[in-house]
C-alpha positions as CSV (number, residue, x, y, z in Angstrom):
1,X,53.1,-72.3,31.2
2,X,49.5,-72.9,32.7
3,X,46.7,-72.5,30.7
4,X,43.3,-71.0,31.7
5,X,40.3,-73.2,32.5
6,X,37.0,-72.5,30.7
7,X,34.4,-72.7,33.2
8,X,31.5,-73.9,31.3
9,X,28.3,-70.8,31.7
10,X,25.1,-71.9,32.6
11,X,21.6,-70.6,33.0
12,X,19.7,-71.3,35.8
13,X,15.9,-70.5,37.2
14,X,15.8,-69.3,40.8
15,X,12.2,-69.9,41.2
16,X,12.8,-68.2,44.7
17,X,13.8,-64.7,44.0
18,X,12.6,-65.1,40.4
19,X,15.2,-64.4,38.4
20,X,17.6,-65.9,36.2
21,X,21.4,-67.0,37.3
22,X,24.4,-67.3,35.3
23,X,26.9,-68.9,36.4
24,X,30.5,-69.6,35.0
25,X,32.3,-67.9,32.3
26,X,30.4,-65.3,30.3
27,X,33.4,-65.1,27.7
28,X,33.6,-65.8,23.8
29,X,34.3,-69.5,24.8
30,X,30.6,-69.3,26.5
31,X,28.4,-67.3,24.9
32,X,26.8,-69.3,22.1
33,X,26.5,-72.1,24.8
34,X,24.9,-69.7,27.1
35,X,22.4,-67.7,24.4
36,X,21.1,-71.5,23.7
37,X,20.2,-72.5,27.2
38,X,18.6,-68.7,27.7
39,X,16.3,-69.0,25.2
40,X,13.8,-71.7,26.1
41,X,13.9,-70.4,29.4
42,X,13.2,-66.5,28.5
43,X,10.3,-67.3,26.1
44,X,8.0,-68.2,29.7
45,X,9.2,-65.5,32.2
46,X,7.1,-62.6,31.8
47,X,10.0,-60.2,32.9
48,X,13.9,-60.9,32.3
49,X,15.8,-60.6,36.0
50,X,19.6,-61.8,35.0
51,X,21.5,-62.2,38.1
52,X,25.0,-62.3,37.2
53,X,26.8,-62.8,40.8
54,X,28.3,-65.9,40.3
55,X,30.1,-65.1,36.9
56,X,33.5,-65.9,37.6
57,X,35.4,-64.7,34.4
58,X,33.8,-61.8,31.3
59,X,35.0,-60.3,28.2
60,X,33.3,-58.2,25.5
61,X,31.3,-61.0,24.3
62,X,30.1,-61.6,27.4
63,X,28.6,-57.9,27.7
64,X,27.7,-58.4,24.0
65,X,25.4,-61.2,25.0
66,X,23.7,-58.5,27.5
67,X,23.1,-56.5,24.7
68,X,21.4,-59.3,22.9
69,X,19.1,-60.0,25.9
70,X,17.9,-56.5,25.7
71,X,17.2,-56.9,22.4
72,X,15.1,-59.6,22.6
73,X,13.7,-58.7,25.8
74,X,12.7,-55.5,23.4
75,X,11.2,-57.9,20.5
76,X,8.9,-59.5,23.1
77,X,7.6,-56.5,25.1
78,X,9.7,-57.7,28.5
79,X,11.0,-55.7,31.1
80,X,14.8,-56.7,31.6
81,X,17.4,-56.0,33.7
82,X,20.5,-56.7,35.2
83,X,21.7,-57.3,38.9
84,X,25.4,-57.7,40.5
85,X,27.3,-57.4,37.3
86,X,30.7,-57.7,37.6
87,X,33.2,-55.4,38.2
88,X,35.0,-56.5,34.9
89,X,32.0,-56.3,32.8
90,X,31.0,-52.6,34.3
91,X,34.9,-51.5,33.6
92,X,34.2,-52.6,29.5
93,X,30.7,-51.1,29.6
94,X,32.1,-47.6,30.8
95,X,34.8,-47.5,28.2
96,X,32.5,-47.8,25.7
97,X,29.1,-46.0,26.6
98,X,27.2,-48.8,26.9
99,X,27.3,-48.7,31.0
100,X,24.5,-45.7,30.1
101,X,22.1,-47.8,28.4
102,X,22.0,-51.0,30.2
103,X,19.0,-51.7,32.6
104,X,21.0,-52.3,36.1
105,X,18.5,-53.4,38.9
106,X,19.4,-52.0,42.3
């Protein structure tokens, strides 16, 4: 019996497009580790671009953390938004509502 890797998330500054990446897991394995590298690097952007292309494995936690980005995009009177969320993440967001709410950049 294998057992799953946890790739590691990580938050990244594409100075280029202007935008944050995360790559890796976005899982309950991930997210505290991921929440703590967000922050210091959310309080200077002026608006919140998450790209989320290069997350390779999500759960509930992981769109709970997108939830939590809102909300402190909300506290600080940032624009936020999302771009290329996964397929998995979209499937969780649809079954429970929140696929409504959450600010999806086209």
């Amino acid at each position: 019996m294998s057992e799953a890797i946890i790739q590691k998330g990580e938050v990244t500054w594409n100075t280029a497009e202007q935008h944050f990446c995360i790559d890796g897991d976005l899982t309950l394995a991930t997210v505290v580790d991921v929440m703590a590298q967000a922050e210091p690097l959310f309080v200077n952007a002026a608006e919140m671009v998450v790209d989320l292309a290069n997350v390779t494995r999500s759960d509930s936690a992981g769109l709970a953390i997108l939830i939590e980005w809102m909300r402190v995009a909300a506290a600080a009177n940032k624009k936020i938004s999302f771009q290329n969320v996964p397929k998995q993440m979209m499937a969780i967001a649809g079954t429970t509502g929140l696929d409504k709410i959450l600010p999806l950049k086209k």
